[in-house]
C-alpha positions in Angstrom: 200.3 119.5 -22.9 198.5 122.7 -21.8 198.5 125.8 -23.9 199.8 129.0 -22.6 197.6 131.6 -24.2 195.1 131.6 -27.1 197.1 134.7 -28.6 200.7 132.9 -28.4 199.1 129.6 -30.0 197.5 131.4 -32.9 194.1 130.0 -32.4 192.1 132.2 -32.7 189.5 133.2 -35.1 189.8 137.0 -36.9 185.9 136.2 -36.0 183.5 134.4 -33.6 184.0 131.5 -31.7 188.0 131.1 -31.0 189.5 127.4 -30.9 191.3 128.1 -27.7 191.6 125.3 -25.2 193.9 124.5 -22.7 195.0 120.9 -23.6 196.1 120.1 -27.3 196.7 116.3 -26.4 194.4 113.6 -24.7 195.0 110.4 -23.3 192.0 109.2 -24.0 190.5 109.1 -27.6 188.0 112.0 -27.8 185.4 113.4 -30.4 186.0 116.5 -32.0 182.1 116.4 -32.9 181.4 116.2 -29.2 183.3 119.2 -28.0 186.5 116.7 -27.5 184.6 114.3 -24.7 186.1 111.3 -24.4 184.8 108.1 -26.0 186.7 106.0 -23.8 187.4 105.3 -19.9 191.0 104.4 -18.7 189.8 103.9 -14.9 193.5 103.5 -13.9 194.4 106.9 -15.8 194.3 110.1 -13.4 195.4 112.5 -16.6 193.9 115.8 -17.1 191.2 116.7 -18.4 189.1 113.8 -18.6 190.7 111.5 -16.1 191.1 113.2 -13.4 187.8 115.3 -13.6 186.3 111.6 -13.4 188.3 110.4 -9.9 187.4 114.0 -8.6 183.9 113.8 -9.1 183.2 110.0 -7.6 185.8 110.7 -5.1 184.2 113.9 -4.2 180.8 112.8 -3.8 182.0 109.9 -2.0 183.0 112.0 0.4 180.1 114.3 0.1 177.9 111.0 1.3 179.8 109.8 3.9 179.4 113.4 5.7 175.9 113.3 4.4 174.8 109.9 6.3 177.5 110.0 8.7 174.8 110.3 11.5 172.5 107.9 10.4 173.8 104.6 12.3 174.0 106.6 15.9 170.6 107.7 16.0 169.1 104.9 17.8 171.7 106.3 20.4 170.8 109.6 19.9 167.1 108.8 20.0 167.8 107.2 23.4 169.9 110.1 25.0 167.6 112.6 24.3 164.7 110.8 25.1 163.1 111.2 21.0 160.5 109.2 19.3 160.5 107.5 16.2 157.9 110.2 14.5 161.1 112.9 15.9 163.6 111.0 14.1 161.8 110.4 10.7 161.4 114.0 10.9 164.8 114.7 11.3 165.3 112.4 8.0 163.1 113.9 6.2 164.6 117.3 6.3 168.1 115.8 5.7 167.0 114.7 2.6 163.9 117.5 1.8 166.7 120.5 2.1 168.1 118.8 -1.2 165.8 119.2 -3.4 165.8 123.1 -3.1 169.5 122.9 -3.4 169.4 120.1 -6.6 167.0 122.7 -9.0 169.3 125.3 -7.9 172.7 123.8 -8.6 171.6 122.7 -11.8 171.1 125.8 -13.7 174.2 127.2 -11.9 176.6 124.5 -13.5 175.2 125.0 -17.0 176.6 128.7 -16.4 179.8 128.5 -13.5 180.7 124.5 -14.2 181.0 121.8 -11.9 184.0 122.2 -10.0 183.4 126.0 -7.9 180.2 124.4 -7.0 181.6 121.3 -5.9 184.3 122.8 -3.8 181.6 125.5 -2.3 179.3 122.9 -1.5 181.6 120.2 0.0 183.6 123.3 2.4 179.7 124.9 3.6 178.4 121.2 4.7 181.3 120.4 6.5 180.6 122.8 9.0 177.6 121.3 10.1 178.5 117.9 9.5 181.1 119.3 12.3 178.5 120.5 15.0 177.0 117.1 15.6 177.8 117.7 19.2 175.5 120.5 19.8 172.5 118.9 19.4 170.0 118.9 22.1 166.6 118.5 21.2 164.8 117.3 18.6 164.7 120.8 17.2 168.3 121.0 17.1 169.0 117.9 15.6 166.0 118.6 12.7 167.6 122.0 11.7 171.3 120.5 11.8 170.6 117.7 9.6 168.6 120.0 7.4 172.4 121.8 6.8 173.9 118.7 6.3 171.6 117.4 3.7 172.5 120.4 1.5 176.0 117.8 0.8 173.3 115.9 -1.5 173.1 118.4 -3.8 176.9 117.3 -4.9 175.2 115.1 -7.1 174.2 117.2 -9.7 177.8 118.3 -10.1 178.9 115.0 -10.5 176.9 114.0 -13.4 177.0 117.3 -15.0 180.5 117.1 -15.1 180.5 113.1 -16.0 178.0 114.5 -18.8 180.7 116.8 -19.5 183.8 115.1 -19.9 182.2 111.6 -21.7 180.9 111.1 -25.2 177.1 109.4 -25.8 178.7 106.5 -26.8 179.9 105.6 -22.7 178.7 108.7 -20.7 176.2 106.2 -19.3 178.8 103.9 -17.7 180.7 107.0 -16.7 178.4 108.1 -15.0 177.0 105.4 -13.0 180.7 104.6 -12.2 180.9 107.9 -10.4 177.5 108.1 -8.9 178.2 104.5 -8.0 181.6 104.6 -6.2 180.0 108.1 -4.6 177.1 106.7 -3.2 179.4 104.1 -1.4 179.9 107.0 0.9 176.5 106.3 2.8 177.4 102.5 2.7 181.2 103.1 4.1 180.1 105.5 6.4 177.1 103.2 7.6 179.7 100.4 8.6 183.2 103.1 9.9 181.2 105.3 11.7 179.0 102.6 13.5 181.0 99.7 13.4 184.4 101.2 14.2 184.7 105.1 14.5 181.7 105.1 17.3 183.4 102.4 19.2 186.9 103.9 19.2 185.7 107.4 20.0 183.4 105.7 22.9 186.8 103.8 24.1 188.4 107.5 23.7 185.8 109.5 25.7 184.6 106.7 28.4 180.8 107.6 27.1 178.6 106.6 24.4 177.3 110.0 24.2 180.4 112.0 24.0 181.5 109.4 21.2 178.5 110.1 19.0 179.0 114.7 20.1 182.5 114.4 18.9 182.8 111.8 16.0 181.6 114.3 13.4 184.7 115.9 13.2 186.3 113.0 11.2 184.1 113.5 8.2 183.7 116.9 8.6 187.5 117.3 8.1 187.7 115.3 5.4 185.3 117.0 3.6 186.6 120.2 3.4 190.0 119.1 2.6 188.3 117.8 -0.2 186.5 120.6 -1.7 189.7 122.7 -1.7 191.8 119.8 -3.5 189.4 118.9 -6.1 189.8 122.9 -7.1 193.3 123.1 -7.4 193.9 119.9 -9.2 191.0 120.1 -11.8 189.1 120.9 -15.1 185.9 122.1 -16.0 185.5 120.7 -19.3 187.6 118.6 -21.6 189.1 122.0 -22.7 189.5 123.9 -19.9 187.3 125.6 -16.9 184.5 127.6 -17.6 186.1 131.0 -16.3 189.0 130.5 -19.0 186.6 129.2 -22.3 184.7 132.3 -21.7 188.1 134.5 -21.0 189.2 133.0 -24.4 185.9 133.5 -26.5 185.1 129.9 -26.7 182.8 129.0 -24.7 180.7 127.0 -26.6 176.4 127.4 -26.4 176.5 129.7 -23.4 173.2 130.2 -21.8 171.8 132.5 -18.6 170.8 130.8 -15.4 166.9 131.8 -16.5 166.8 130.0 -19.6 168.8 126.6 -18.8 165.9 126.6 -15.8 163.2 127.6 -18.2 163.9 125.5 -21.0 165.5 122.1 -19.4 162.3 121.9 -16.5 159.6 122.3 -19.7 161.0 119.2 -21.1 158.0 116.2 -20.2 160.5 113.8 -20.1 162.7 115.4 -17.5 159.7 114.7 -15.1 159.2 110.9 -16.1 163.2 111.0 -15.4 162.1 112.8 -12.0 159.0 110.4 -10.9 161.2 107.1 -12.2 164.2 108.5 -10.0 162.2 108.9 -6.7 161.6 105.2 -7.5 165.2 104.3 -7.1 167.2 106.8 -5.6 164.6 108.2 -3.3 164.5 104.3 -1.7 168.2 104.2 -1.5 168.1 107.3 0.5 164.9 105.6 2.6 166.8 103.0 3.1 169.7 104.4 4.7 167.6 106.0 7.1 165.2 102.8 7.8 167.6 99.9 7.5 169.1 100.1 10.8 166.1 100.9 13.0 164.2 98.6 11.0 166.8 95.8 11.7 166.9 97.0 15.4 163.1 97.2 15.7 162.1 94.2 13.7 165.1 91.7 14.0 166.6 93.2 17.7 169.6 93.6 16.6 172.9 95.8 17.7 173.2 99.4 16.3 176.9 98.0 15.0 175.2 94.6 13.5 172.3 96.8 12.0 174.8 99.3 10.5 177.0 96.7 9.3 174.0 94.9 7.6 173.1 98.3 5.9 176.3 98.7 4.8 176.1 96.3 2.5 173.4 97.7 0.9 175.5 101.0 0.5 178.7 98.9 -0.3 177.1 97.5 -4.0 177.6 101.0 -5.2 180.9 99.3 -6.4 179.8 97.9 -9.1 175.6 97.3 -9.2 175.4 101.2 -10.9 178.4 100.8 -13.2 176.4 97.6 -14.2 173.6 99.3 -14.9 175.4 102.1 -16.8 177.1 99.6 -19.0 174.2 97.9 -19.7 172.5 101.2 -21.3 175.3 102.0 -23.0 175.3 98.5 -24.2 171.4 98.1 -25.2 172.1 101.4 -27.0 174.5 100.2 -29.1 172.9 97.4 -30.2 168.7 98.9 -30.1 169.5 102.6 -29.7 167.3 105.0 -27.0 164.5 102.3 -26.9 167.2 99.7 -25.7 168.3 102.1 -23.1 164.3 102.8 -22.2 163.8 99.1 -22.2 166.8 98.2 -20.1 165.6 100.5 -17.5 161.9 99.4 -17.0 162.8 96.1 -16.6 165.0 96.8 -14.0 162.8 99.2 -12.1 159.9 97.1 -12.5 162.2 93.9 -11.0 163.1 96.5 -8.1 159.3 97.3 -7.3 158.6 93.3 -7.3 161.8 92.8 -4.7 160.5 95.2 -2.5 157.4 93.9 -2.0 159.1 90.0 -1.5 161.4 92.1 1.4 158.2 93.4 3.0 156.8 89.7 3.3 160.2 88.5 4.8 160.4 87.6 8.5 163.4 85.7 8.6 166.6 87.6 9.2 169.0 85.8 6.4 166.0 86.0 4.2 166.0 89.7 4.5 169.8 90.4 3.8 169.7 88.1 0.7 166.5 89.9 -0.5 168.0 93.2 1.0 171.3 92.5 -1.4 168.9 91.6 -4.6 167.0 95.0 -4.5 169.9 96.8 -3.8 171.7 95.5 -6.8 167.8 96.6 -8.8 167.9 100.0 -6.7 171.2 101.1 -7.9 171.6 99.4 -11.4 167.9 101.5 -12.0 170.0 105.0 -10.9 172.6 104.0 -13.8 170.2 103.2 -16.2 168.5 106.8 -15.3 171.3 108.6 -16.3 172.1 106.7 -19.1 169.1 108.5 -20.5 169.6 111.9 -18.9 172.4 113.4 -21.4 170.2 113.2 -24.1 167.0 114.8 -22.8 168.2 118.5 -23.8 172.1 118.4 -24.0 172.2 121.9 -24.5 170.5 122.5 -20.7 171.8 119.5 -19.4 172.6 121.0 -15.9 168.9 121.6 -15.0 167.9 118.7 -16.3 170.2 116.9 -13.7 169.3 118.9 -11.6 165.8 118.5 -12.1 166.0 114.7 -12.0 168.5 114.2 -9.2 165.9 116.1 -6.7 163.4 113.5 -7.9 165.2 111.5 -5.8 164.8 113.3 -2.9 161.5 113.9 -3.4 161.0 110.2 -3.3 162.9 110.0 0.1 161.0 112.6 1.8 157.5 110.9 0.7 159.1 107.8 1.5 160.3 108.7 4.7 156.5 110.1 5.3 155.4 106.9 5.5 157.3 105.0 7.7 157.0 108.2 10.0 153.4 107.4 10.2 152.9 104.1 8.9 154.3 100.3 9.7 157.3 98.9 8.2 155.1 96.7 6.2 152.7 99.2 5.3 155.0 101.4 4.0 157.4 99.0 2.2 154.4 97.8 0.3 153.6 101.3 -0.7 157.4 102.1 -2.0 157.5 98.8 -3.4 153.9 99.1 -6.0 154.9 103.2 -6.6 158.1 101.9 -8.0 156.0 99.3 -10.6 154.0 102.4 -11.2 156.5 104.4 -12.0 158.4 101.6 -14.7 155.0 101.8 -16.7 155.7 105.6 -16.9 158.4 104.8 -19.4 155.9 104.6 -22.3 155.3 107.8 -22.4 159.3 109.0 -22.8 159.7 110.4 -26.3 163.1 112.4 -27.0 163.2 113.8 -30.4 165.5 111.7 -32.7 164.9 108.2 -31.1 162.5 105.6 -30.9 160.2 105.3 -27.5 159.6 102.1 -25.7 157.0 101.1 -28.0 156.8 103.6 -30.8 158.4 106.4 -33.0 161.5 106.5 -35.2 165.2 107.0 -34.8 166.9 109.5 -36.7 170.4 109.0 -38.4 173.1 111.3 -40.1 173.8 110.8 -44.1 177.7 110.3 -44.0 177.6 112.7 -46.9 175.8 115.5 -46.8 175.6 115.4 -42.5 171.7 115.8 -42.8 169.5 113.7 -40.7 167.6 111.0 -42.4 164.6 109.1 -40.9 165.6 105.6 -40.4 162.8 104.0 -41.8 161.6 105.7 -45.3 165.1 107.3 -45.4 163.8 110.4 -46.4 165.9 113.5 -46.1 165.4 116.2 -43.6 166.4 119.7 -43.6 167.8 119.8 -39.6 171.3 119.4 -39.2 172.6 117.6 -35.5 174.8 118.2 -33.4 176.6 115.3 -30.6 174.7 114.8 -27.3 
């Protein structure tokens, strides 16, 4: 039931902070401790606040996705029509994913101060314009600066798990959010297999040419999206108790900060950049991959651009449940080991996803390379969940930049990624991605987040039930801090 007013509820303070928030009752179980998140997920609830805020933001970046990689399975027609190389189209891939980073580190700091859902809805409605204009490309110019625009829809994925972060306790905000990254990065898989398996033939049936099919079949995401951004405004919270505008309207806002110092103090943090290095290790190849796998199936295996996008699709399509998995088993490992279970759980799964890589580079036998294409993928994606498993507890007070920060690792990945197989062979680079991301599992050792063991080393902290001072786990000795929930 949503409150009126703070003044005809009575809740306000005579001083300070008031209590005033919109909803009084939750469906789901919440902790007061934890500014009201919820400490539970009912995935076939769509209730405000908590609910619906979750199916807004996977649905959302779903979308966000398929408008993103919507071109991807027609550019070996593209390539062809307009007469490009392969160098031209890697450079075109490049900048779709290098103009998110810029956008990530930006977006970040912005939802620490506006929330998630203005930026969301902004962001969604801007790309789709682009994502829209696929027809006017040209030249290899004009497709480079157009999927530059429509590369700016990544940056939808800091909004996502800020506002997963948001709405979800410690105790499953690591299965919440790999559910919604998961289900959202589907988007590149769905639209791998209806734009180049079905939308591209029925549009080439429309138009009686393959090239007016591929100048006009834009519009279908593009429309989509920006009916998108304006629903997930209207139907939508900010925060388990209420939008940003109205907590600060209401006095009760809680921990506001400036733009400057959620930049400032989340991007200081060391671990944010292990987070950053260990994300270009898995999310930076899932966004390598959607831009390799089908030329690399065409090149390699001669196939179809509709069998290679179907094949590729499946890669996209284990967002279903292969990030959830990996979110769960965080949450999980933390329950039973704490942070170091979490830190384990997530090396060993990167480190699996380097080894698979390499295997796939080796592979020259087509069903050999789905099945070892479907094993990495499962790696690749459960390694993203485990990531931001991790993430809320880094600086939970700067949390936006610190998504931010970590989600254009990713990109960053990609673009270095994509660097190589511009100038490189498939095996050459594969074998490259497939030892950085071994590389980057060792890097674990050195994460150390104040109150929790490491991999191999410190102490976790704990509250006295009594006094709500922390106590060091091992010598139980009493220290003079006081905590507060992630």
């Amino acid at each position: 039931m949503e409150a009126e007013s703070s003044t005809e509820t009575g809740t306000r303070h005579s001083a300070g902070k008031s209590n005033w928030k919109k909803f009084h009752d939750y469906e789901v179980d919440v902790d007061p401790e934890q500014d009201d998140k919820a400490t539970e997920i009912l995935l076939c609830s769509s209730e405000r606040p908590h609910m619906r805020a979750f199916h807004c933001a996977w649905w959302a970046f779903f979308v966000a996705f398929f408008s993103w990689f919507a071109i991807n399975p027609l550019l070996p027609i593209i390539r062809d029509d307009l007469g490009l190389t392969k160098k031209d189209i890697w450079t075109s891939s490049i900048a779709a994913v290098g103009s998110t980073i810029l956008i990530r580190f930006i977006l970040g700091p912005l939802c620490d101060v506006y929330g998630p859902k203005v930026l969301f809805s902004i962001t969604l409605c801007t790309t789709a314009i682009p994502t829209a204009m696929i027809g006017v490309i040209h030249t290899k110019t004009d497709l480079i600066v157009l999927r530059c625009f429509i590369g700016l829809a990544g940056g939808t994925f800091v909004m996502a798990q800020y506002w997963g972060s948001r709405m979800f306790a410690k105790e499953v905000v690591g299965t919440a959010n790999a559910l919604i990254a998961g289900w959202g990065n589907l988007g590149a898989g769905v639209s791998q297999l209806v734009v180049g398996s079905y939308l591209f033939p029925l549009f080439e049936w429309l138009t009686g040419s393959s090239e007016m099919a591929w100048r006009t079949v834009g519009i279908v995401p593009a429309f989509v999206a920006f009916v998108t951004g304006i629903v997930i405004y209207r139907i939508s919270d900010d925060a388990p108790k209420g939008n940003y505008w109205e907590l600060k309207k209401n006095n009760a806002f809680t921990n506001p900060v400036t733009i400057r110092s959620s930049f400032m103090t989340g991007s200081w943090n060391i671990n944010t950049w292990i987070l950053f290095v260990q994300y270009a290790g898995c999310f930076g190849v899932e966004l390598t991959m959607y831009n390799a796998a089908v030329l690399y199936f065409v090149d390699e295996f001669d196939q179809t651009t509709e069998a290679a996008s179907a094949i590729t699709s499946i890669f996209g399509w284990l967002n279903l449940f292969a990030r959830g998995l990996g979110g769960f088993f965080s949450d999980a490992s933390h329950y039973k080991y704490g942070m170091r279970g979490r830190l384990w759980t997530h090396t060993l799964i990167l480190f699996f996803e380097g080894v698979l890589v390499l295997v796939f580079a080796s592979t020259s036998s087509l069903g050999m390379a789905v099945f070892i294409l479907i094993c990495f993928s499962l790696c690749v994606q459960a390694a993203e969940g485990t990531s931001f498993g991790i993430v809320p507890y880094i600086d939970p007070l700067n949390m936006g930049t610190v998504c931010g920060v970590v989600g254009a690792g990713g990109n960053v990945g990609a673009v270095l990624f994509g660097l190589c197989f511009r100038q490189l062979t498939y095996d050459t680079a594969f074998n490259i991605m497939g030892v950085s991301i071994i590389i980057s599992a060792i890097m674990s050792v050195f994460v150390k987040i104040h109150g929790h063991r490491g991999l191999i080393g410190g102490e976790d902290l704990r509250v006295d039930p009594e006094t709500g001072k922390v106590i060091l786990e091992e010598n139980k000795s009493l220290l003079e801090s006081e905590v507060g929930g992630v």
